[in-house]
C-alpha positions as CSV (number, residue, x, y, z in Angstrom):
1,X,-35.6,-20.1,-2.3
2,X,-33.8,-22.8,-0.5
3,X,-33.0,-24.4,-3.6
4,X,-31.1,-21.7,-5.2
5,X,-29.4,-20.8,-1.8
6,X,-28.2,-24.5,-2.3
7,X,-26.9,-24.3,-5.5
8,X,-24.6,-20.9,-4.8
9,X,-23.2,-22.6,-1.8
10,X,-22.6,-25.2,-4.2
11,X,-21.2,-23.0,-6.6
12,X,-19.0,-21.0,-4.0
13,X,-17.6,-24.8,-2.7
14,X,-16.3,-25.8,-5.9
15,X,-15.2,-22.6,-7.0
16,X,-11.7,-23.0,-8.9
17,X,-9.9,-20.3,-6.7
18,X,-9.7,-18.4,-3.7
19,X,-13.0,-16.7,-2.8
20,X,-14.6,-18.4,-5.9
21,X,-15.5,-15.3,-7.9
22,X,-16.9,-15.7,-11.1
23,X,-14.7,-14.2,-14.6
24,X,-15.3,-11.0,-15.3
25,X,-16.8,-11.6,-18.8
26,X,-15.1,-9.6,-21.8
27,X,-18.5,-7.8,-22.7
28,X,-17.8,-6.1,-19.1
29,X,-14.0,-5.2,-19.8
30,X,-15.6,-3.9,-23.0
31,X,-18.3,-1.8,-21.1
32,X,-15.8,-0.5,-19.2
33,X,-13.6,0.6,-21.8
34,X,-16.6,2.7,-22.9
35,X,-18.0,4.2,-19.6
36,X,-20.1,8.1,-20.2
37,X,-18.3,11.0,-19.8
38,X,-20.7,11.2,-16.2
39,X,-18.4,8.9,-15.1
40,X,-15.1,9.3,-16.4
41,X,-13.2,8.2,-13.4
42,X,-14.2,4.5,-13.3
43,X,-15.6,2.7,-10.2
44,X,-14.5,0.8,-7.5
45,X,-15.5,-0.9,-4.1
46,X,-13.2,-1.9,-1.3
47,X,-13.0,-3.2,2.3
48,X,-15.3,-5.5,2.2
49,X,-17.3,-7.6,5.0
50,X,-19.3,-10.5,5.3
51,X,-22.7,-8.5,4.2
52,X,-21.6,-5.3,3.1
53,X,-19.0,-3.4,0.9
54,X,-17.6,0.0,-0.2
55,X,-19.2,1.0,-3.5
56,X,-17.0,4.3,-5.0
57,X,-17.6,6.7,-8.1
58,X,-17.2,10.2,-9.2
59,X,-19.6,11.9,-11.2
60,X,-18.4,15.0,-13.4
61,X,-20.3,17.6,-13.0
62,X,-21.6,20.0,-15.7
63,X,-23.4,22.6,-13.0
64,X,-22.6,23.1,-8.8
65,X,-25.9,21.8,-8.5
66,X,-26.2,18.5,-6.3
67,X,-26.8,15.2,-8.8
68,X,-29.1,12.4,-7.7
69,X,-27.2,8.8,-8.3
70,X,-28.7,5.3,-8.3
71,X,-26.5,2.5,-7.5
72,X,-27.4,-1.6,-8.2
73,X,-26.1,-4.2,-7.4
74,X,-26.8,-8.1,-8.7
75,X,-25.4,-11.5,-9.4
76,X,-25.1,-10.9,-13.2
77,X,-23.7,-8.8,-15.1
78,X,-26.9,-8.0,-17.3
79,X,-28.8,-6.8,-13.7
80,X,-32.0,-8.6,-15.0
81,X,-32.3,-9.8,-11.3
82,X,-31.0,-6.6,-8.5
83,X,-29.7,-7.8,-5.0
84,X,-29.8,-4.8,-3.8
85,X,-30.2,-1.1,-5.2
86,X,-30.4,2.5,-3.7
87,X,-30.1,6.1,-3.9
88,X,-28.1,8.3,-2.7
89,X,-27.4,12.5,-3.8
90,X,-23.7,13.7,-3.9
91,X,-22.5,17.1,-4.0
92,X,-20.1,19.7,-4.5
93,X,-18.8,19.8,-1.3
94,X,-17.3,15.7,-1.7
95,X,-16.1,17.1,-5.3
96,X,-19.4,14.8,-6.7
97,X,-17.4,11.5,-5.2
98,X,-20.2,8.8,-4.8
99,X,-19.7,6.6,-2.0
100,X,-22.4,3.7,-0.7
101,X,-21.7,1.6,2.0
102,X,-24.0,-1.3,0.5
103,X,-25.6,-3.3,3.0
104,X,-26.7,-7.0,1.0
105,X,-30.1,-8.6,2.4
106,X,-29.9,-11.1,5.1
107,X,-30.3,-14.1,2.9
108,X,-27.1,-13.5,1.2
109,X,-24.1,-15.6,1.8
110,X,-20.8,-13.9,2.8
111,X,-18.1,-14.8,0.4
112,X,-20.4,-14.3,-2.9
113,X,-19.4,-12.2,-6.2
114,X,-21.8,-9.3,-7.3
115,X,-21.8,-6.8,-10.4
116,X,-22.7,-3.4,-9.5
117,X,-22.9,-0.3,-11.3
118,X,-24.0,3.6,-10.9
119,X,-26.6,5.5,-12.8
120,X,-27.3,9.4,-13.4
121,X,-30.2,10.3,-15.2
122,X,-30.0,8.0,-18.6
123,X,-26.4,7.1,-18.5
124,X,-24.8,4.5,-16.7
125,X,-21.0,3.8,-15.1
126,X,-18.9,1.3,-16.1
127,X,-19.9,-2.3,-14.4
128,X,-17.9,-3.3,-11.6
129,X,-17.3,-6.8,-10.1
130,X,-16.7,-7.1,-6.3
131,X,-17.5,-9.5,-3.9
132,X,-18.1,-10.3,0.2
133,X,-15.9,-11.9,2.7
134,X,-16.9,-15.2,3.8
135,X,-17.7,-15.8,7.0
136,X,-16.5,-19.5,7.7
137,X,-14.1,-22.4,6.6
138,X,-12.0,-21.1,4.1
139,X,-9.3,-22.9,1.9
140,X,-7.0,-21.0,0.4
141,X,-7.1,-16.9,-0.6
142,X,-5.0,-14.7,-3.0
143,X,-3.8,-11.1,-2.6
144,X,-2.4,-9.0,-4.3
145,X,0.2,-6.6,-2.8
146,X,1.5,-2.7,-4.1
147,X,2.7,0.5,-2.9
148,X,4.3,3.9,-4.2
149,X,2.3,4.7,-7.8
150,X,4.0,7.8,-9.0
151,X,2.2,9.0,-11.8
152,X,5.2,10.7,-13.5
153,X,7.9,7.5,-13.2
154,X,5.4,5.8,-15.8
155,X,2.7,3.5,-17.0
156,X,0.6,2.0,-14.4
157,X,1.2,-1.4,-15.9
158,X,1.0,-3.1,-12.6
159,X,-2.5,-2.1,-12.3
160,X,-2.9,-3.6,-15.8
161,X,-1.5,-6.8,-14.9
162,X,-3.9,-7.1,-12.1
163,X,-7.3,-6.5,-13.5
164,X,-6.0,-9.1,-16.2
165,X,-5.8,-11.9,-13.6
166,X,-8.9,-14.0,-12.5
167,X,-7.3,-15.6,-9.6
168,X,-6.7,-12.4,-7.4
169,X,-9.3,-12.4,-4.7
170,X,-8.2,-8.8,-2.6
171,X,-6.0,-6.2,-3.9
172,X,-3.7,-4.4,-1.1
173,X,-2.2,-1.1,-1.5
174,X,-0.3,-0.5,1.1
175,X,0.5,3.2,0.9
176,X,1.9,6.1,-1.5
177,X,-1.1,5.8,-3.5
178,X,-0.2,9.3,-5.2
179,X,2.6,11.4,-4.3
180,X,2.3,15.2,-3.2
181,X,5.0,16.2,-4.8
182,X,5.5,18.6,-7.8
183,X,7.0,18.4,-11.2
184,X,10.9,17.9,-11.0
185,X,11.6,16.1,-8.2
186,X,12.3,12.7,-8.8
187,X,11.1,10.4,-11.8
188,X,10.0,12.9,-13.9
189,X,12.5,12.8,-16.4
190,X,10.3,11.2,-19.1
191,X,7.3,12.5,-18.3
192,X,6.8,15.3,-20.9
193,X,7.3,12.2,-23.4
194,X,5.0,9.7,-21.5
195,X,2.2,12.3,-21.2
196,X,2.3,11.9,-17.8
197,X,2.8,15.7,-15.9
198,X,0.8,16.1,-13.2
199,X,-1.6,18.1,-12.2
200,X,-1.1,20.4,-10.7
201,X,2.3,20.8,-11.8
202,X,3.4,22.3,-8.4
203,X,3.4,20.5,-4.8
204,X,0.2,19.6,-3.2
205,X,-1.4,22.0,0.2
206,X,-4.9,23.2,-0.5
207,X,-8.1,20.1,-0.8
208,X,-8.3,21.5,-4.5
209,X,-4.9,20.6,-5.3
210,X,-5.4,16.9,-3.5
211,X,-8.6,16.6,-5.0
212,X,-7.1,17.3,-8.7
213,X,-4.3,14.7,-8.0
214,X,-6.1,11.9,-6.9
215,X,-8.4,13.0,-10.2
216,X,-5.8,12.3,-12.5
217,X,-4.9,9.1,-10.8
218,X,-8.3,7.6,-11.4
219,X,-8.6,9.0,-14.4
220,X,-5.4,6.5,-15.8
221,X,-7.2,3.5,-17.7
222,X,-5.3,0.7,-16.2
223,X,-6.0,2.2,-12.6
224,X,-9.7,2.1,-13.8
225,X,-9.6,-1.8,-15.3
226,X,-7.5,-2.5,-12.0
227,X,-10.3,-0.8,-9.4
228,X,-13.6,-2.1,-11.7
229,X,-12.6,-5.5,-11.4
230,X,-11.2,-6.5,-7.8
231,X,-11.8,-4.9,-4.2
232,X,-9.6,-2.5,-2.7
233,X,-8.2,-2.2,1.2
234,X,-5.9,0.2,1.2
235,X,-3.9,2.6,3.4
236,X,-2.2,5.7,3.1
237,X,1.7,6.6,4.0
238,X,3.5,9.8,4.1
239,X,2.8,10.7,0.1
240,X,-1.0,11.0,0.4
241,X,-0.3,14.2,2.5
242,X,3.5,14.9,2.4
243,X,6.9,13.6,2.6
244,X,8.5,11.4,5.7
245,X,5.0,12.7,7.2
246,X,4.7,12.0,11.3
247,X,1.9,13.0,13.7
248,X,2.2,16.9,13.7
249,X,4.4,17.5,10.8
250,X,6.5,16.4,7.9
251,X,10.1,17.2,6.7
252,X,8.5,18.1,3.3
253,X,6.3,20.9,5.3
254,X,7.7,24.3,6.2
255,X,7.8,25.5,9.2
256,X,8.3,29.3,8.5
257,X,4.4,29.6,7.9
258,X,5.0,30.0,4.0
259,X,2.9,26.8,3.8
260,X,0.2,27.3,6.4
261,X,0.1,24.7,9.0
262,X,0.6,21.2,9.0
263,X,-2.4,20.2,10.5
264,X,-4.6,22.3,8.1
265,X,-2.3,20.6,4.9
266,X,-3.0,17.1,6.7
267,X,-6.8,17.9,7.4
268,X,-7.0,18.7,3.3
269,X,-5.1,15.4,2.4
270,X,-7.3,13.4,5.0
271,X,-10.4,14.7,3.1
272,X,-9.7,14.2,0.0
273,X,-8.2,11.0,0.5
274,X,-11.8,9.8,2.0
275,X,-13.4,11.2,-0.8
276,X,-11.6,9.6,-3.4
277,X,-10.8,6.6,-2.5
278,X,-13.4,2.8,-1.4
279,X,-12.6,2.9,2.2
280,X,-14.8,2.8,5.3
281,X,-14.8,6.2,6.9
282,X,-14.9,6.4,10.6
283,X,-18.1,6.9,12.4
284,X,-16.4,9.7,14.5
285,X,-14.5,11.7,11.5
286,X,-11.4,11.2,13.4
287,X,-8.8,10.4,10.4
288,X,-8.5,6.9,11.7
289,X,-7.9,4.3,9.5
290,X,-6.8,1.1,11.0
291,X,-9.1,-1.5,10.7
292,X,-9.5,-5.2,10.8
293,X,-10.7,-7.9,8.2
294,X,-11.8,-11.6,8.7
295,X,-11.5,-13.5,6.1
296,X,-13.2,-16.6,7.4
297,X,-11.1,-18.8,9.3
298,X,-8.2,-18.5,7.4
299,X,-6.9,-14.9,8.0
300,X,-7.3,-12.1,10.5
301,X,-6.1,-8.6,8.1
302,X,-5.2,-5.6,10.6
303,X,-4.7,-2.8,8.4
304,X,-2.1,-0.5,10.7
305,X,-1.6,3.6,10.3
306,X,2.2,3.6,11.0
307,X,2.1,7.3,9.6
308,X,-0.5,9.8,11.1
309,X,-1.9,8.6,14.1
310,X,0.3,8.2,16.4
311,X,4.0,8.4,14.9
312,X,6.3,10.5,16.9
313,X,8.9,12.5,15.0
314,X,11.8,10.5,13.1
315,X,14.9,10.8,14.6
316,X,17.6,12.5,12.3
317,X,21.6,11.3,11.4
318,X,21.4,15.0,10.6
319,X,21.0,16.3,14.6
320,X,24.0,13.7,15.6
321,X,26.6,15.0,12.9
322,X,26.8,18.5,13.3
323,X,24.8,19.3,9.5
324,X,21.3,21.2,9.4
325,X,20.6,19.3,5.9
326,X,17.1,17.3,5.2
327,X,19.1,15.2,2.8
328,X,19.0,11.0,3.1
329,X,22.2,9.9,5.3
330,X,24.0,8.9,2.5
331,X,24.7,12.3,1.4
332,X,25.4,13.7,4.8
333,X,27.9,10.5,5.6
334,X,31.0,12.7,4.1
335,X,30.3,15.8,6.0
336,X,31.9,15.2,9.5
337,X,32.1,11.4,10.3
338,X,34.5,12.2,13.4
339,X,31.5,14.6,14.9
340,X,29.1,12.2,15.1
341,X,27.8,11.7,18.1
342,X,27.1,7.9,18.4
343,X,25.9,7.8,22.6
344,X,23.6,10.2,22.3
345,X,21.7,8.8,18.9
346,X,21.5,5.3,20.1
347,X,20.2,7.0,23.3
348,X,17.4,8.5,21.8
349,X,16.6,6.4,19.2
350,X,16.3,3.9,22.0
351,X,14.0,6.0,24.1
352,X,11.6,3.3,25.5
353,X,8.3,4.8,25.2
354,X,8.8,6.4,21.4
355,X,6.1,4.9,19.2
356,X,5.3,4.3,15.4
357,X,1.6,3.6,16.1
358,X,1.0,5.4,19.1
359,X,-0.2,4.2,22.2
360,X,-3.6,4.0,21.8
361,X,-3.4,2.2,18.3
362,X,-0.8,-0.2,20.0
363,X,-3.1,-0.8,22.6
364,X,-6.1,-1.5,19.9
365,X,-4.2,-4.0,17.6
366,X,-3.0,-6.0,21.3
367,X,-7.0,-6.3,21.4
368,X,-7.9,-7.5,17.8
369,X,-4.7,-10.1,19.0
370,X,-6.1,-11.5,21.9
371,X,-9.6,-11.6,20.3
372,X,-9.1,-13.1,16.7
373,X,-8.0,-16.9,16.2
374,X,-8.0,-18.0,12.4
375,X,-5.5,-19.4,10.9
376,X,-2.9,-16.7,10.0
377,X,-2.5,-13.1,11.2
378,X,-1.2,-10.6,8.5
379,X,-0.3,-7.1,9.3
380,X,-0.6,-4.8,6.3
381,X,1.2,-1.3,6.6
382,X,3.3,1.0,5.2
383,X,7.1,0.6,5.8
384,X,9.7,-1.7,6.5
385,X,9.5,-3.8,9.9
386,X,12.5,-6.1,10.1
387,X,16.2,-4.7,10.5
388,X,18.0,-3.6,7.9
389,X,21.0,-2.1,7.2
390,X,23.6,-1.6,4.5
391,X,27.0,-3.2,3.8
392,X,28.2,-0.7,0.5
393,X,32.0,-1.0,0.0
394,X,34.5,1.0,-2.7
395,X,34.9,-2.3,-5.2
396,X,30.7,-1.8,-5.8
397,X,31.0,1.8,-7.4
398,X,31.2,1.7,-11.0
399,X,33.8,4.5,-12.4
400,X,31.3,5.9,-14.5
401,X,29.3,7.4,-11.3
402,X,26.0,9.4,-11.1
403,X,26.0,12.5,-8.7
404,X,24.9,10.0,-5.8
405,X,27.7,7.5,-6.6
406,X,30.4,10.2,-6.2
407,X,28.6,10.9,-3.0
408,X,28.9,7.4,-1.6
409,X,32.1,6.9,-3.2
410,X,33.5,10.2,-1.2
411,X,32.0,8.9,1.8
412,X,33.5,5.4,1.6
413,X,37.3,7.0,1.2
414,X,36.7,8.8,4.1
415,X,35.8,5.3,5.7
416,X,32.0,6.5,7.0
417,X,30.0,4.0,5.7
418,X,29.4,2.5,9.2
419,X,25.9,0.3,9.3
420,X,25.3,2.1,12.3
421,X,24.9,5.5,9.8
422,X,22.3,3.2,6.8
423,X,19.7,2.5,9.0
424,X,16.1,4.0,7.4
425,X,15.1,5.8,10.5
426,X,11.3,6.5,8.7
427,X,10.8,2.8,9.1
428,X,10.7,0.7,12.0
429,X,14.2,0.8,12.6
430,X,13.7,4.2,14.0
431,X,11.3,2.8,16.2
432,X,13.1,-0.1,18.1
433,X,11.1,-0.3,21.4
434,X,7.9,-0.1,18.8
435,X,9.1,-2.9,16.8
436,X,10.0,-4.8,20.4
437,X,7.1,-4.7,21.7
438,X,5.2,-5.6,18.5
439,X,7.1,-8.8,18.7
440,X,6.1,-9.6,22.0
441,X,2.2,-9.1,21.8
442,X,2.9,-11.3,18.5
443,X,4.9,-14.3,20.0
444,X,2.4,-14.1,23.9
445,X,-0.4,-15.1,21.2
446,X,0.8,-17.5,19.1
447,X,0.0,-15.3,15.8
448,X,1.4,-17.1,12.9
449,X,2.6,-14.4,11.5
450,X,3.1,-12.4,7.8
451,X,3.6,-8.4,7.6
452,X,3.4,-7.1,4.8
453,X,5.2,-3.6,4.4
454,X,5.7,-0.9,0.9
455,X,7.7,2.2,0.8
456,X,11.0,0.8,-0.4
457,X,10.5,1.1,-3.7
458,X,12.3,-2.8,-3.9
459,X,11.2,-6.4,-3.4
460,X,12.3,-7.7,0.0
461,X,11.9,-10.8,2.2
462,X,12.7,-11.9,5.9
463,X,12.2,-13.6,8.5
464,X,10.8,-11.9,11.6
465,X,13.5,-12.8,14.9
466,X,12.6,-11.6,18.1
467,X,14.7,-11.2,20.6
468,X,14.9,-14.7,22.0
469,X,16.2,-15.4,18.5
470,X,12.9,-17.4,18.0
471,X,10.7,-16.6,14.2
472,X,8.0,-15.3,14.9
473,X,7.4,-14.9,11.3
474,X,7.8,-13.4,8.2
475,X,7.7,-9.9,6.4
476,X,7.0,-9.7,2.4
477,X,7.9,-6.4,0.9
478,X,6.9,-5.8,-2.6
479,X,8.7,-3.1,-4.9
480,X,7.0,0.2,-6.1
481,X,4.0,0.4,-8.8
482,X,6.3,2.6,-10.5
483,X,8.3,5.0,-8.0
484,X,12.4,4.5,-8.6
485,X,14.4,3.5,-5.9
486,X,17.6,6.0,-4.5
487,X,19.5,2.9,-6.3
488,X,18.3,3.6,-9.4
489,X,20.4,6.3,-10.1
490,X,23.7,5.1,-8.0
491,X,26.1,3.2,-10.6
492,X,26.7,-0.1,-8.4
493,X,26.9,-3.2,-9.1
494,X,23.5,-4.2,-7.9
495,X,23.6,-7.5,-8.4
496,X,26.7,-7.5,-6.2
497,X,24.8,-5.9,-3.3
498,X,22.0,-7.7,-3.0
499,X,24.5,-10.7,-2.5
500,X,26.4,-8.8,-0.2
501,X,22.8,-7.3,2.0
502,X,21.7,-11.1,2.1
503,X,24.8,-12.3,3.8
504,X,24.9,-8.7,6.3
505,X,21.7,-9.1,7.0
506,X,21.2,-12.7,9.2
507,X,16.9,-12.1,8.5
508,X,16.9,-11.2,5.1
509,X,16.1,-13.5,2.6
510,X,15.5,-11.7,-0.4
511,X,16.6,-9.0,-1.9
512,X,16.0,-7.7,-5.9
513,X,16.8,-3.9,-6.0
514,X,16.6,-3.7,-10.1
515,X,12.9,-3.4,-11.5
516,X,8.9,-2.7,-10.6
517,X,6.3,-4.8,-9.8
518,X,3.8,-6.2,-7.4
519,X,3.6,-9.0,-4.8
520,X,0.9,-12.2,-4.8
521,X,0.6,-13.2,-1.4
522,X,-1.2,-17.6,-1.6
523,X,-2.5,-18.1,1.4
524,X,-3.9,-21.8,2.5
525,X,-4.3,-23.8,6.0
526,X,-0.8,-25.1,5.7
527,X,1.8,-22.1,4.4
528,X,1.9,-19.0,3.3
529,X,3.7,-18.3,0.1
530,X,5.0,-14.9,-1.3
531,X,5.7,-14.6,-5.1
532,X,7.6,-11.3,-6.3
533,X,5.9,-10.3,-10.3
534,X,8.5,-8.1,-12.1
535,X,8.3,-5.6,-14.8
536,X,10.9,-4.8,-17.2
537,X,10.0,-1.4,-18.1
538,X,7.0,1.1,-17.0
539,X,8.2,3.7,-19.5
540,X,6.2,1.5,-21.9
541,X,3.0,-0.3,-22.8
542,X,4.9,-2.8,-24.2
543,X,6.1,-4.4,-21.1
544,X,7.6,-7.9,-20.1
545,X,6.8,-9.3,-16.7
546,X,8.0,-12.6,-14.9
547,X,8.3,-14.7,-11.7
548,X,11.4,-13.7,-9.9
549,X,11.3,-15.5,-6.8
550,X,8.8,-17.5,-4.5
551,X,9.1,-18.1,-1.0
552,X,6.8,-20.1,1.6
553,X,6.7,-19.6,5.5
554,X,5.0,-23.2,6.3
555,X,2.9,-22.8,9.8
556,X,3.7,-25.9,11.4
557,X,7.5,-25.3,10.9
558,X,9.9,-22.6,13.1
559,X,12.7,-22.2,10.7
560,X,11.6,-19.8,8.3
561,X,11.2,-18.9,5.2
562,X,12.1,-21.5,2.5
């Protein structure tokens, strides 16, 4: 009636918070907590529009037979009144994912909190709370920002900290979502004790071994309370299929044929990743996942695929120095400094038409540019876009040094630790034509802009300078779910380094190289504000978390961050 449609719009103006979604009660954190063995990996929903969202579930399976779902949806949590319901049959060829692109009735307004829940046969799911986009004047909106979830480095408390909070409107993970990688690697030391091996135990190729990974993932209770309670949009980097991944191959693939092809490993990942995780698939199967969001008037998302689609191979210190090794520069630094061939690197990692994105994604995101207006423009994607590079010097190392200390510490007495040689040529650094002309297209439409970039596995900040020296705006990088950084394990004074970066680096702003956490991104129509949440430990549930820094990019103002 017109009298209720009133009273929501009444409801959704005076709304506390962001979107104005209503609490999640605790009868529903309860039911969730308790969900059937049918549904043992949780449910979610994700990239949301003004009328229609993502709904996501697996069912487990006790026969190969195909299983006939039901999925509701209403404005309550007791689904006395439905919105909307349907039905829909999964099989074992999705491995029994459930995955409704729920389309609300005409009457509904965008921007409006639902419950929603799955049912198979007599038992239900766990409720889920999600919500629409709104589709006019908007206020003020919070996100939450992640990347790089290893599930051996430890407890997902992130996640946890996020489905505890009613004030986060959109959750962004921003790549890394699971890593392909097998047992003793890297950050698996305690994970025997933490009762988190994977599975499989060995490194990721064939869809079963993807689809058993992202299994266990969802299968983690604070990933569940984290994905039940707020919407997803989310992208994958090079973990989802393999390491320092580009458009036809990766350096963690082989290239004898002991592995099988790239493309059929990537076609596997792809799949799986689609199956198991609340995102839109393409209507032409292509892979692609770029995609734009509007979030009233306030924010134009572009969700970017720096990764897959059209990344052309990194360039490697390794080619310039005269060693054949796949190792990070650091370790090869101290292997033949004088060889290095400096000309011929810049040369080609200047080469003008090389490409992160790929043309035709360039050429896409210069559209959504020209055609969206609100308020803000943020870029979400999956590594670092502003300049970086390191200033590491002898008085840092600590005498009691790790293996990758004595590396660096080698390297600095033979005097190689040139910033020309600490540049991370898997992020846009690699890329600098990419990054220029990203600039450009930025500052020809007046974007006020924020990027927001994972991978690093720390909590960054800068300022975005293009080459007139103007702002143009600002990136915000948040630090891993759980994944340890290379610094981690080299004993340096880090508090001395991030000192040292901020003052090498004339764009940074922010550097905290030391623990885990997640980013909170305020957005309203006069600044932008990042605020970096830290976690003191992920080897335990019994955790500490703070506020370790806020910083605001006003959009009336050119100077910055402040």
């Amino acid at each position: 009636t017109k009298e209720s449609i009133m009273d929501r719009r009444k409801f959704i103006k005076n709304a506390g918070y962001g979107l104005g979604f209503a609490t999640f009660t605790p009868q529903i954190i309860a039911s969730a907590k308790n969900s059937c063995e049918s549904f043992r990996h949780g449910v979610a929903s994700g990239d949301p529009l003004h009328n229609q969202i993502i709904l996501w579930t697996r069912v487990t399976p006790e026969t190969d037979l195909p299983i006939k779902i039901n999925w509701q949806m209403s404005h309550n949590p007791n689904f006395k009144q439905l919105v909307c319901q349907g039905e829909t049959v999964t099989y074992k060829e999705c491995d029994y994912c459930v995955k409704v692109d729920a389309i609300l009735p005409k009457e509904e307004i965008p921007g409006t909190t639902y419950y929603y829940r799955f049912l198979a046969g007599n038992e239900s799911s766990a409720i889920g709370r999600t919500h629409t986009l709104p589709d006019q004047r908007l206020d003020k909106i919070k996100l939450a920002v992640m990347s790089c979830s290893k599930y051996t480095a430890g407890f997902f408390n992130v996640y946890r900290e996020i489905a505890n909070r009613d004030d986060i409107d959109l959750v962004l993970h921003l790549g890394d979502y699971i890593y392909e990688l097998g047992m003793g690697v890297f950050g698996d030391e305690d994970a025997e004790a933490l009762n988190r091996v994977v599975k499989p135990s060995y490194e990721l190729n064939s869809l079963k071994d993807y689809r058993q990974r992202y299994a266990q993932h969802k299968s983690d209770p604070d990933s569940r309370a984290m994905l039940s309670r707020h919407p997803l949009i989310s992208i994958w980097d090079d973990h989802e299929i393999s390491n320092d991944a580009w458009r036809l191959g990766s350096v963690n693939h082989s290239t004898d044929g002991s592995e099988g092809t790239f493309g059929n490993r990537k076609k596997n990942a792809i799949k799986a990743y689609f199956e198991w995780m609340p995102i839109r698939e393409p209507r032409t199967h292509n892979g692609f996942i770029h995609r734009s969001f509007q979030i009233g008037d306030l924010v134009d998302l572009h969700m970017l695929d720096t990764r897959l689609i059209g990344r052309d191979q990194q360039v490697s210190y390794s080619n310039y120095t005269g060693s054949k090794t796949k190792q990070k520069p650091v370790h090869i630094l101290n292997k033949s400094p004088n060889q290095f061939d400096s000309k011929q690197f810049n040369q080609d990692l200047r080469e003008p038409n090389r490409s992160i994105l790929g043309m035709n994604q360039e050429m896409w995101l210069e559209n959504r540019l020209k055609k969206t207006n609100a308020t803000w423009t943020i870029l979400g994607q999956q590594v670092m876009l502003a300049p970086q590079k390191w200033s590491v010097t002898k008085d840092l190392i600590e005498q009691e040094s790790s293996e990758s200390s004595q590396e660096l510490d080698m390297a600095m007495q033979k005097e190689t630790i040139k910033p020309e040689l600490t540049k991370n040529l898997d992020a846009w650094d690699g890329y600098p034509a990419a990054r220029s002309r990203l600039y450009d297209v930025i500052a020809e439409h007046k974007k006020k802009l924020v990027a927001l970039s994972g991978d690093t596995h720390f909590s960054t900040a800068h300022n975005l300078v293009d080459k007139s020296g103007q702002v143009i705006g600002a990136e915000f990088g948040p630090t891993s779910v759980t994944s340890p950084s290379f610094w981690d394990n080299v004993n340096i004074n880090k508090i001395e380094l991030e000192k040292k970066q901020l003052d090498f680096n004339d764009g940074m702003q922010f550097l905290h190289l030391r623990n885990r956490g997640y980013l909170v991104v305020e957005i309203d129509r006069e600044k932008a504000a990042g605020k970096w949440h830290l976690i003191d430990d992920v080897k335990t549930k019994n955790y500490k978390t703070w506020l370790e820094k806020t910083l605001i990019l006003e959009i009336n103002k050119k100077g910055g961050l402040i």
